[in-house]
C-alpha positions in Angstrom: -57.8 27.3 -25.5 -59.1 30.9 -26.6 -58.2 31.8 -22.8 -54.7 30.8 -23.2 -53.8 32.5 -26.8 -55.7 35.5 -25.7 -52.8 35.6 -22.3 -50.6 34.8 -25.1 -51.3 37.5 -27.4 -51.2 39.9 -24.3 -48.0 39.2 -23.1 -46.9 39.7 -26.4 -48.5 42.9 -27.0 -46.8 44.1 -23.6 -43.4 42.9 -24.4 -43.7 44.5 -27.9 -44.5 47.8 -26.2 -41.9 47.5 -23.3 -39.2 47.1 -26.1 -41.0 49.9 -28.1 -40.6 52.0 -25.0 -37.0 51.4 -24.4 -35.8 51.8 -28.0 -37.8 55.3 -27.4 -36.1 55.9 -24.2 -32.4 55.3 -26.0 -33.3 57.8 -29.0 -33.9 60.3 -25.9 -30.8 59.3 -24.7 -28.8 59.7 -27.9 -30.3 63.1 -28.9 -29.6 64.4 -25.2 -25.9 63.4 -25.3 -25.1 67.0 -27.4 -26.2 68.6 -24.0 -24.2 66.5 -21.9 -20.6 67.2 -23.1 -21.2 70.7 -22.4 -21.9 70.1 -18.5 -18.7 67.8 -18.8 -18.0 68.5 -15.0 -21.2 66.4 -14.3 -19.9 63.4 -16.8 -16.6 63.4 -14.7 -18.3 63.2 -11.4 -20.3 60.6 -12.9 -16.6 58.4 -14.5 -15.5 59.0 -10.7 -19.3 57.6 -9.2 -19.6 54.6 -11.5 -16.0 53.7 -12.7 -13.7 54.7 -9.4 -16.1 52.8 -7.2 -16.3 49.7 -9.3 -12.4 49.6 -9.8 -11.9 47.5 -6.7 -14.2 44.8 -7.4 -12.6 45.0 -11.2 -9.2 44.6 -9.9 -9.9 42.0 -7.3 -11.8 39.3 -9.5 -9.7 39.8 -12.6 -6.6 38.8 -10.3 -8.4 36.1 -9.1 -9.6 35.1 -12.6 -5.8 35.3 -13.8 -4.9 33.0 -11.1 -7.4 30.3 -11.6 -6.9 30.5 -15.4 -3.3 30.1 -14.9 -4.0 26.9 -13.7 -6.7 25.3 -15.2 -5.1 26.3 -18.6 -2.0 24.8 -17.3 -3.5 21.8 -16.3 -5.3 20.9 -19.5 -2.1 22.4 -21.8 1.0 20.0 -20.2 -1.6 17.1 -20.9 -0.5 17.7 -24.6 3.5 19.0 -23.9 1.8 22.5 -24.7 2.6 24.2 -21.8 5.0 27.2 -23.5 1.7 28.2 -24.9 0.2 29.2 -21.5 0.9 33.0 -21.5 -1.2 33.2 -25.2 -3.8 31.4 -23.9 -4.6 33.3 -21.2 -4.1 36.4 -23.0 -6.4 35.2 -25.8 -8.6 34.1 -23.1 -9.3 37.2 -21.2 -8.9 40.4 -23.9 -10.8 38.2 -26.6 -13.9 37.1 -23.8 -13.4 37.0 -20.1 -12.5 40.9 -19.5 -15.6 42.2 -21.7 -18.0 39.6 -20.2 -17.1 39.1 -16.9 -16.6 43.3 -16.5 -20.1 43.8 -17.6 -21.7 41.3 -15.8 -19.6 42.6 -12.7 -20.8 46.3 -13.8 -24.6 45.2 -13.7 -24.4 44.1 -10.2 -22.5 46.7 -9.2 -22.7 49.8 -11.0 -26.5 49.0 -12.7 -28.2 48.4 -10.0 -26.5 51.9 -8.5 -28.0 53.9 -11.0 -31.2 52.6 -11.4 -31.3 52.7 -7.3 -30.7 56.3 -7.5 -33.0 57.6 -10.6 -35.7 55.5 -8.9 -35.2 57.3 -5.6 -35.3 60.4 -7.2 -38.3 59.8 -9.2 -39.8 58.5 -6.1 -38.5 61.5 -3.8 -40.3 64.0 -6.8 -37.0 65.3 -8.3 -37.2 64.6 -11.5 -40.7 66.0 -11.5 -39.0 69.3 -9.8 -36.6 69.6 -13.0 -40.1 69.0 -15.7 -41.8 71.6 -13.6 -38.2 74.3 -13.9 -38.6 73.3 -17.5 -35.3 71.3 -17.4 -35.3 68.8 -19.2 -33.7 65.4 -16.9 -32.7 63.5 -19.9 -30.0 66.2 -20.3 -29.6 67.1 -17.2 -29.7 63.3 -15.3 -29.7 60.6 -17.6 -27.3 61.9 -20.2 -23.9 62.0 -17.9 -24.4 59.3 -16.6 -25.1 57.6 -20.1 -21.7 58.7 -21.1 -19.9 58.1 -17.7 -21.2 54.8 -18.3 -20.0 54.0 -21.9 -16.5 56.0 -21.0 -16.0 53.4 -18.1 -16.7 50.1 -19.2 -14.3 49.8 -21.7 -11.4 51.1 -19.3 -12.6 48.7 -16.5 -12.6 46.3 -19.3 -8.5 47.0 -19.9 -7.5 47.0 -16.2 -9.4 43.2 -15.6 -7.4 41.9 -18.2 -4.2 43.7 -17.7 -4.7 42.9 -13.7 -5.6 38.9 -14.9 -2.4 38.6 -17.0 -0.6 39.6 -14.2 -2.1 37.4 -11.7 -1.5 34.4 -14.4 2.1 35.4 -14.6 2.4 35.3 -10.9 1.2 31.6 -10.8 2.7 30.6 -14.2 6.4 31.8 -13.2 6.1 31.4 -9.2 4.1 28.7 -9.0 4.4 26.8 -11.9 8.2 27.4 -12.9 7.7 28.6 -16.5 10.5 30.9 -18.3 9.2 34.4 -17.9 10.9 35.2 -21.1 8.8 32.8 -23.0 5.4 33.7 -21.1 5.9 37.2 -22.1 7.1 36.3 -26.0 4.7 34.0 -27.2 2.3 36.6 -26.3 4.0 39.2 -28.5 4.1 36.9 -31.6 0.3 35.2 -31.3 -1.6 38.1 -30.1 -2.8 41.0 -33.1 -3.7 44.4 -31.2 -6.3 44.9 -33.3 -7.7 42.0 -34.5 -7.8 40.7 -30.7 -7.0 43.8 -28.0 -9.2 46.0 -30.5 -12.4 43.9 -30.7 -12.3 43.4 -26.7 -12.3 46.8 -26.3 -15.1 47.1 -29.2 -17.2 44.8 -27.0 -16.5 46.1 -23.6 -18.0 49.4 -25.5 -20.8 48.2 -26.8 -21.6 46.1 -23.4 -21.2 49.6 -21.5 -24.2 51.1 -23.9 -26.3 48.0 -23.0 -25.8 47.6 -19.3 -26.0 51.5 -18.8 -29.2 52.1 -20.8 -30.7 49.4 -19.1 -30.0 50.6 -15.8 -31.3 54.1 -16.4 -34.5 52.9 -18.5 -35.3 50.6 -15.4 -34.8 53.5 -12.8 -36.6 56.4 -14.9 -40.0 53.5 -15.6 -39.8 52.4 -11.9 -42.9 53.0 -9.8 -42.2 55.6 -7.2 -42.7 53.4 -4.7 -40.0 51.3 -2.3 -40.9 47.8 -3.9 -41.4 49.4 -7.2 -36.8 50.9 -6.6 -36.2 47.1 -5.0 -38.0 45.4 -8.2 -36.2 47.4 -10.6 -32.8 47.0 -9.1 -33.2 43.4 -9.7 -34.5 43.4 -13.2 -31.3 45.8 -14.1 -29.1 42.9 -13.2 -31.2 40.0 -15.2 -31.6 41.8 -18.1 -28.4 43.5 -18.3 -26.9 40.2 -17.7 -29.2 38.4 -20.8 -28.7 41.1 -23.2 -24.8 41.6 -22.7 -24.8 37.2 -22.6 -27.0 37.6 -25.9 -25.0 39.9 -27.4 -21.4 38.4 -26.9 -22.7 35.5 -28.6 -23.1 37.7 -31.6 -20.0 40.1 -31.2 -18.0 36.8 -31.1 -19.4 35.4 -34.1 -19.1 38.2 -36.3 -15.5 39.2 -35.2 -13.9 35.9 -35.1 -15.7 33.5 -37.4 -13.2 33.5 -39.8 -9.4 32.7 -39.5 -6.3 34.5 -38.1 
């Protein structure tokens, strides 16, 4: 029994210090962003590295997520001689939840695991050891564009799912489905706030892109230089992006919608 709480109390004690090192690590990050803007030619390389790159992955699965919504909404909506209310659905459906969440997680695989590869191969090939030895400081130069490449994208990746899902839902909705394009298009004007709805996805898609990108660099920069150590942490960077941005919609959700139109 002592055996047991004493594992216990050690994995706690290492969890406690793991967070205690990240929240450390993003304080860094914070404080080093100053520096960044005024190198603003690295932050765009890094927009064109992380966000250009993921854009076809983006595009492609938020038209396929358009299309499938179209039809399961459909589906379950005619049940109930509520199919006019397709186009609002979706809408609601993928600026409200589906572009933020999906996006990230789709960012984390793809973007993530990018990043942490490449801090981890350079703290492995010495590099960021080079730039403490010159007396540069990496947080600034390294990790801080691509901190803010990172935050800059997610939200506009978040934008183009959705826009690229409505689309594909009014392809199925008016060519496959026969719905009035008139009345797919207007029932989204009257039901959907650009704030209240439009606003908060893009406040979540933000605060998702802080998440998945610190996370990515924290697990490249604590990586063991070693090959297993880069493989190991490219997979952690997709599980714990993935749990935090999950945990974390939970609560964006409740706080922003909880209480009536």
């Amino acid at each position: 029994m002592m055996d047991l709480l004493a594992s216990l109390g050690s994995r706690a004690l290492q969890m406690l210090r793991a967070w205690g090192r990240a929240a450390l690590f993003f304080a860094d990050l914070l404080r080093a962003l100053p520096a960044s803007l005024r190198r603003f030619g690295l932050v765009i390389e890094q927009v064109h590295a992380i966000g250009n790159r993921s854009l076809l992955i983006i595009l492609a699965s938020g038209m396929a997520v358009g299309f499938v919504l179209a039809l399961q909404m459909y589906y379950a909506l005619v049940t109930y001689g509520a199919a006019e209310s397709l186009g609002l659905i979706v809408n609601l459906s993928l600026v409200r939840e589906l572009g933020p969440v999906v996006t990230a997680l789709l960012f984390a695989g793809r973007a993530g695991t990018s990043l942490t590869a490449e801090i981890g191969l350079m703290k492995a090939g010495e590099q960021i050891a080079a730039l403490e030895l010159m007396a540069l400081d990496p947080r600034q130069r390294v990790l801080a564009p691509r901190f803010l490449a990172g935050i800059v994208s997610m939200p506009l990746l978040a934008i183009l799912f959705s826009a690229i899902g409505i689309l594909g839902a009014w392809l199925v909705a008016v060519g496959l489905i026969g719905i009035d394009p008139g009345n797919f298009w207007s029932i989204q004007q009257n039901g959907v706030d650009v704030w209240r709805d439009v606003g908060n996805g893009v406040l979540k898609s933000f605060v998702f892109g802080i998440i998945c990108t610190t996370v990515a660099l924290y697990q490249g920069y604590e990586t063991e230089a070693t090959p297993e150590g880069v493989a190991y942490a490219t997979t952690r960077t997709v599980v714990v992006s993935s749990l935090c941005v999950l945990g974390m919609d939970f609560i964006l959700t409740a706080l922003m919608f909880s209480t009536g139109r």
